[in-house]
KOLROMAR-353359 format. One record per residue: residue number from 1; y, z, x of N, C-alpha, C in turn; chain. Coordinates in steps of 0.05 Angstrom, whole numbers. Layout:
<sites>
<site resi="NUM" n_y="Y" n_z="Z" n_x="X" ca_y="Y" ca_z="Z" ca_x="X" c_y="Y" c_z="Z" c_x="X" chain="A"/>
...
</sites>
This chain:
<sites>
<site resi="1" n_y="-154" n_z="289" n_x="-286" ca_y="-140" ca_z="284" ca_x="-311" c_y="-149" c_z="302" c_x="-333" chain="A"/>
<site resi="2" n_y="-178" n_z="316" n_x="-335" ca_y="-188" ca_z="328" ca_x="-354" c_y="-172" c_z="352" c_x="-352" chain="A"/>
<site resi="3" n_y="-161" n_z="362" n_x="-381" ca_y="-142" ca_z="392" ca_x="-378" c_y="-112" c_z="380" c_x="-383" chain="A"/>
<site resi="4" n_y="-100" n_z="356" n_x="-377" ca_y="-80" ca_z="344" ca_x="-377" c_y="-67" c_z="329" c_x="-415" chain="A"/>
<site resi="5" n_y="-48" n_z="338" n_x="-410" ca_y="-46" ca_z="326" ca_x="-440" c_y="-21" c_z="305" c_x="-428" chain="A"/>
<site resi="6" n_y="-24" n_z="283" n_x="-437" ca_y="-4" ca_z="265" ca_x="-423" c_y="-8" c_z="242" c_x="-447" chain="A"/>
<site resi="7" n_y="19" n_z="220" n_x="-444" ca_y="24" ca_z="191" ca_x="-462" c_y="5" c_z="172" c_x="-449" chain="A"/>
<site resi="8" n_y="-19" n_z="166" n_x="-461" ca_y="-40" ca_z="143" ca_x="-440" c_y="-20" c_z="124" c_x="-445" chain="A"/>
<site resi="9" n_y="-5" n_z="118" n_x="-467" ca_y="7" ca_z="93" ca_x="-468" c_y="19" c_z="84" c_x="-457" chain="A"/>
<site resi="10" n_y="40" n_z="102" n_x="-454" ca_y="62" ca_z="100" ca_x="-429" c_y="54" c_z="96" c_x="-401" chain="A"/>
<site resi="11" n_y="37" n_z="117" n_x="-396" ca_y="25" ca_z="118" ca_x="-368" c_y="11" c_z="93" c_x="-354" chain="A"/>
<site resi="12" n_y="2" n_z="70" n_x="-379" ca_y="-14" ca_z="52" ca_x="-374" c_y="15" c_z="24" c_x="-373" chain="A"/>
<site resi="13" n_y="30" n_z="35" n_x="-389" ca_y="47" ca_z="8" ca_x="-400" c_y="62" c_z="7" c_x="-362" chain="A"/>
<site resi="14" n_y="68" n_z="31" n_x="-352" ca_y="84" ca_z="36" ca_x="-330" c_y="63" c_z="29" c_x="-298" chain="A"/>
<site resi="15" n_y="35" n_z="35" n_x="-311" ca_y="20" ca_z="20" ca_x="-292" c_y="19" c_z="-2" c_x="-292" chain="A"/>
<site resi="16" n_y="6" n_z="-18" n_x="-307" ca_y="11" ca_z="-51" ca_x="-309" c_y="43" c_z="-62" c_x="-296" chain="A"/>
<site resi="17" n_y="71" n_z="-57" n_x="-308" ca_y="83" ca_z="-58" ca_x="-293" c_y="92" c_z="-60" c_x="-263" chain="A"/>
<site resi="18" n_y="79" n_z="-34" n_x="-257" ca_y="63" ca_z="-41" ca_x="-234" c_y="58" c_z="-60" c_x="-215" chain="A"/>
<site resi="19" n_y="36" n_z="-57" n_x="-229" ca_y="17" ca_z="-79" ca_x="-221" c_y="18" c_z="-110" c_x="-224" chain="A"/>
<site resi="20" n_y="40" n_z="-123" n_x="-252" ca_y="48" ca_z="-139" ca_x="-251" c_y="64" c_z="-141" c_x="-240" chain="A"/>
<site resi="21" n_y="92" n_z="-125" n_x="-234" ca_y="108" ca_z="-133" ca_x="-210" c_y="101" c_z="-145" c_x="-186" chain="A"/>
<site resi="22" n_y="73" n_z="-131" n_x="-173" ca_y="60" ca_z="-125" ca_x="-145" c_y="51" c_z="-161" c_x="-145" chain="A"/>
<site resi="23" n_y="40" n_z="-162" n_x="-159" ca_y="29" ca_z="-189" ca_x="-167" c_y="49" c_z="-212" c_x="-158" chain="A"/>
<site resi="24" n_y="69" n_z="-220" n_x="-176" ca_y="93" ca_z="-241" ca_x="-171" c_y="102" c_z="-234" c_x="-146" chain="A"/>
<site resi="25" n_y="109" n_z="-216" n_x="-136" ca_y="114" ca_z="-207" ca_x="-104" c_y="88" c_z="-222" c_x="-85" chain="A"/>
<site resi="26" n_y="68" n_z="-221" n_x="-95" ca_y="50" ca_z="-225" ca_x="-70" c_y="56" c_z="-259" c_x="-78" chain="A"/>
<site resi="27" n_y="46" n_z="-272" n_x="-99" ca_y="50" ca_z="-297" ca_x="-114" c_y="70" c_z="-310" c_x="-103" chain="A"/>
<site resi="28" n_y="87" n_z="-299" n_x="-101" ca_y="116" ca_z="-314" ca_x="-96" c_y="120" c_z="-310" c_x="-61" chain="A"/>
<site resi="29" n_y="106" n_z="-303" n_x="-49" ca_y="111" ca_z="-297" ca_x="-24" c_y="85" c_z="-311" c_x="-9" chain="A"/>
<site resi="30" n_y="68" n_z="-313" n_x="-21" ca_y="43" ca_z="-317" ca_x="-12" c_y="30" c_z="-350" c_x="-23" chain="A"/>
<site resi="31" n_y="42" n_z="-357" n_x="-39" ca_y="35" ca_z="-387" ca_x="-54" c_y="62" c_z="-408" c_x="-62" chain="A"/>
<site resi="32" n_y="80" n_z="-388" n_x="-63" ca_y="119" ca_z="-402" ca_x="-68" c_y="120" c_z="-410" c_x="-28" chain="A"/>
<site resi="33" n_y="128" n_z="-382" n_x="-22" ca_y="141" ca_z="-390" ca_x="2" c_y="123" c_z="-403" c_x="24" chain="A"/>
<site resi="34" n_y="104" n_z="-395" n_x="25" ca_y="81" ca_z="-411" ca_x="46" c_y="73" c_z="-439" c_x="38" chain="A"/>
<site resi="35" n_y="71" n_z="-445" n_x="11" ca_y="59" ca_z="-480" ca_x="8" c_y="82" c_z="-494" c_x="-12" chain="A"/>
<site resi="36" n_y="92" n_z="-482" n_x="-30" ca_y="111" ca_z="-499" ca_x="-52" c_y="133" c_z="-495" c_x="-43" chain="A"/>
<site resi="37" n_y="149" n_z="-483" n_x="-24" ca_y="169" ca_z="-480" ca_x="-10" c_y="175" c_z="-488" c_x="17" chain="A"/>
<site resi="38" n_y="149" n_z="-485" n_x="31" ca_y="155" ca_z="-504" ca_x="56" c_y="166" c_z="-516" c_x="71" chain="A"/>
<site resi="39" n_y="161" n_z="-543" n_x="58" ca_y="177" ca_z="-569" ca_x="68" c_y="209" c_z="-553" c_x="68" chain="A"/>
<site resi="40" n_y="222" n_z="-531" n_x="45" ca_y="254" ca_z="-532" ca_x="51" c_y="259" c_z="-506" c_x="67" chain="A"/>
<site resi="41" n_y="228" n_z="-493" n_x="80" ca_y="241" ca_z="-472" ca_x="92" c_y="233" c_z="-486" c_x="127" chain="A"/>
<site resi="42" n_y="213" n_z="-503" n_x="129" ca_y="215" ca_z="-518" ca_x="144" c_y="241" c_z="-519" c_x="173" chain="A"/>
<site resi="43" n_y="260" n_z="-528" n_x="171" ca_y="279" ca_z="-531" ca_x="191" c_y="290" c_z="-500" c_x="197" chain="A"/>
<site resi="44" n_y="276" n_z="-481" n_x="188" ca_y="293" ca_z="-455" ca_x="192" c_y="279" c_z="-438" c_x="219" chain="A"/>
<site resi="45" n_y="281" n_z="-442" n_x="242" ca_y="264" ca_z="-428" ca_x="263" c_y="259" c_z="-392" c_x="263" chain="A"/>
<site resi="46" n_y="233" n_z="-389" n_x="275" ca_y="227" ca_z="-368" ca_x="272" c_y="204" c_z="-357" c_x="292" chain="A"/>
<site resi="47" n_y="212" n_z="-345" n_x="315" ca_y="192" ca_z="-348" ca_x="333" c_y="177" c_z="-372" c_x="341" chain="A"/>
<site resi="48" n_y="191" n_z="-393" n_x="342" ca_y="184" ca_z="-411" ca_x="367" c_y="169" c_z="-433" c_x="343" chain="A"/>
<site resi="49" n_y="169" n_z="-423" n_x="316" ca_y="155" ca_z="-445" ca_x="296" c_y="170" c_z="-447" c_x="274" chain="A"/>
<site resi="50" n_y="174" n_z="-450" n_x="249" ca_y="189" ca_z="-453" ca_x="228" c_y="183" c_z="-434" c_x="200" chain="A"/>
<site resi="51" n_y="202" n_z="-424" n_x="193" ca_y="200" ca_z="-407" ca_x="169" c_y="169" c_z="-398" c_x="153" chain="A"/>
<site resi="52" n_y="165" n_z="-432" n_x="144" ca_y="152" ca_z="-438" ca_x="126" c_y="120" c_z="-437" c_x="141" chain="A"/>
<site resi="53" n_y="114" n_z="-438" n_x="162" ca_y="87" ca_z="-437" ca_x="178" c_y="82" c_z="-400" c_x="180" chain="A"/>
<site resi="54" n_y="112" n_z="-385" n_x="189" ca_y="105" ca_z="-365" ca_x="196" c_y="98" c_z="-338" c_x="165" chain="A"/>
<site resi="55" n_y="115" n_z="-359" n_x="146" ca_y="101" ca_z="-342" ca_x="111" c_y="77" c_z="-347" c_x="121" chain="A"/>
<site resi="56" n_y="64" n_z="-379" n_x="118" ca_y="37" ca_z="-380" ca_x="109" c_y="16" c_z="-366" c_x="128" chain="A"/>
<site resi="57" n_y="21" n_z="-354" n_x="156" ca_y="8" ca_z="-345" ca_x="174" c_y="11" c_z="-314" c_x="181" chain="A"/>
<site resi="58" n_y="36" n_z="-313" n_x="183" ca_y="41" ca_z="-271" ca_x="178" c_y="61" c_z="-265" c_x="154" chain="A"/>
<site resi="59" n_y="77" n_z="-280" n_x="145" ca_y="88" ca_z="-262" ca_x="123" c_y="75" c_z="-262" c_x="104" chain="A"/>
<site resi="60" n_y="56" n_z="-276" n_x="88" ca_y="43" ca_z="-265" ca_x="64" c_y="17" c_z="-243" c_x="71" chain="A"/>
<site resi="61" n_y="12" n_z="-235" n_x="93" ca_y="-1" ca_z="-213" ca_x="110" c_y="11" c_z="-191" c_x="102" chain="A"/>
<site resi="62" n_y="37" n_z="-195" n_x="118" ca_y="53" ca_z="-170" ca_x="115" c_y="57" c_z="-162" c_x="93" chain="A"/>
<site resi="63" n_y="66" n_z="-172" n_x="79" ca_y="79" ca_z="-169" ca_x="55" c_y="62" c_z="-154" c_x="41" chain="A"/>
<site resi="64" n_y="35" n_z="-168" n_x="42" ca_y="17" ca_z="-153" ca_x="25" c_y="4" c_z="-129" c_x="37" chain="A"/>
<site resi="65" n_y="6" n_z="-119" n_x="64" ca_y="7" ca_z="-94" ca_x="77" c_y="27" c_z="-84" c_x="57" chain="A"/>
<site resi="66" n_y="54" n_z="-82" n_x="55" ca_y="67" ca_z="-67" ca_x="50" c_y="61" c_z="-65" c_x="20" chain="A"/>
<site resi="67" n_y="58" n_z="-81" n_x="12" ca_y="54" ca_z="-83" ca_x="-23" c_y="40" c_z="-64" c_x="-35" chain="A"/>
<site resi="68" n_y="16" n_z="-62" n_x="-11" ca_y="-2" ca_z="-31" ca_x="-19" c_y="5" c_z="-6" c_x="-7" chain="A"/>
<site resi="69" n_y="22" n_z="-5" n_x="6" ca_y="34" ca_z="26" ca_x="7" c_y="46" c_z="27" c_x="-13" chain="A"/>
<site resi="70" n_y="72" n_z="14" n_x="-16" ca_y="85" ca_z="10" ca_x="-38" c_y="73" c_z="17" c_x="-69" chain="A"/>
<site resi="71" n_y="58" n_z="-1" n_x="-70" ca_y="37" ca_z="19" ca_x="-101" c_y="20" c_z="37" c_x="-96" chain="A"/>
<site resi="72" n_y="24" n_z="45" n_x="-79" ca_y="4" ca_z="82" ca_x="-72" c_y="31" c_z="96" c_x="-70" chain="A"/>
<site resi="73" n_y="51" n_z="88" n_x="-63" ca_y="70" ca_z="107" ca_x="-65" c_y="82" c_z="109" c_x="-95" chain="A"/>
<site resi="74" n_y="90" n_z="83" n_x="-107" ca_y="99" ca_z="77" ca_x="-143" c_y="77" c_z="96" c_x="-154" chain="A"/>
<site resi="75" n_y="47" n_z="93" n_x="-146" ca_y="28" ca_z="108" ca_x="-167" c_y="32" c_z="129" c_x="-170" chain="A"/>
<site resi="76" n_y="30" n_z="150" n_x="-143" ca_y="36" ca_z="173" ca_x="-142" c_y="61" c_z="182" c_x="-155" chain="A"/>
<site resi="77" n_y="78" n_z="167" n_x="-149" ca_y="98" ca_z="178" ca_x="-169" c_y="101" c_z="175" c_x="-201" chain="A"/>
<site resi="78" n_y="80" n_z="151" n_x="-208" ca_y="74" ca_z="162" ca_x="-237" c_y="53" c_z="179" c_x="-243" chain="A"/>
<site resi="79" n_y="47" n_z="186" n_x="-231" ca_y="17" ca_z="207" ca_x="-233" c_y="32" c_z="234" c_x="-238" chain="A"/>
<site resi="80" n_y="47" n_z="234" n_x="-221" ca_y="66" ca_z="259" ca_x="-222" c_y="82" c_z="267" c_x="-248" chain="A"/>
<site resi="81" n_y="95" n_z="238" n_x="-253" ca_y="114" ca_z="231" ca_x="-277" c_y="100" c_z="243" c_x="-303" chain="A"/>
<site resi="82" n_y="79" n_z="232" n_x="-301" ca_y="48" ca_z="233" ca_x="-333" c_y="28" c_z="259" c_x="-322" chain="A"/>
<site resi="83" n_y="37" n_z="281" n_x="-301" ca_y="26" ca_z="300" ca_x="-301" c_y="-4" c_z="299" c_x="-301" chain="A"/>
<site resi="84" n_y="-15" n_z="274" n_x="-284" ca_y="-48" ca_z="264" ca_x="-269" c_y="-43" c_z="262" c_x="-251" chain="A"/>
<site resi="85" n_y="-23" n_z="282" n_x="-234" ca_y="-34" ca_z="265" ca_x="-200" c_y="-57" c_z="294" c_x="-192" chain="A"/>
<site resi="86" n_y="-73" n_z="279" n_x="-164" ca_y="-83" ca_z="304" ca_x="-157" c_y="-66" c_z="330" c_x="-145" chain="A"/>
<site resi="87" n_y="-90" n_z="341" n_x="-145" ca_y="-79" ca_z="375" ca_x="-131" c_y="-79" c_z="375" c_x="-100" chain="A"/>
</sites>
């Protein structure tokens, strides 16, 4: 970043963003759909068990696999955007 003249403000306001998005995604997938959702995803089959067992056991996994490519890919593209990514 040293040599770079860039908006910290922006660059930071667009990170958080981010990162608060990343957040309610994992939250809502990982604490909504696996325990406070449950009981109504319940009757919905899914590999031999029900919706709501297979959030709380591999989809909030997954999800959050993907969640971090996903913000290594978002970052990089603001790094680029605010003229800090590496070389």
């Amino acid at each position: 970043m040293s040599g770079h003249s860039y908006d910290a403000e922006n660059y930071w306001k667009a990170n958080l963003r981010l990162i608060f998005g990343s957040l309610i995604v994992w939250a809502l997938v990982s604490y909504g759909f696996a325990i406070l959702l449950r009981p109504m995803l319940a009757g919905i089959p899914v590999g031999g068990t029900d919706l709501g067992f297979w959030f709380a056991q591999q989809g909030s996994i997954l999800t959050f696999i993907v969640l971090i490519f996903h913000y290594a890919w978002r970052m990089n593209k603001i790094d680029e955007k605010f003229g800090v990514h590496e070389e």
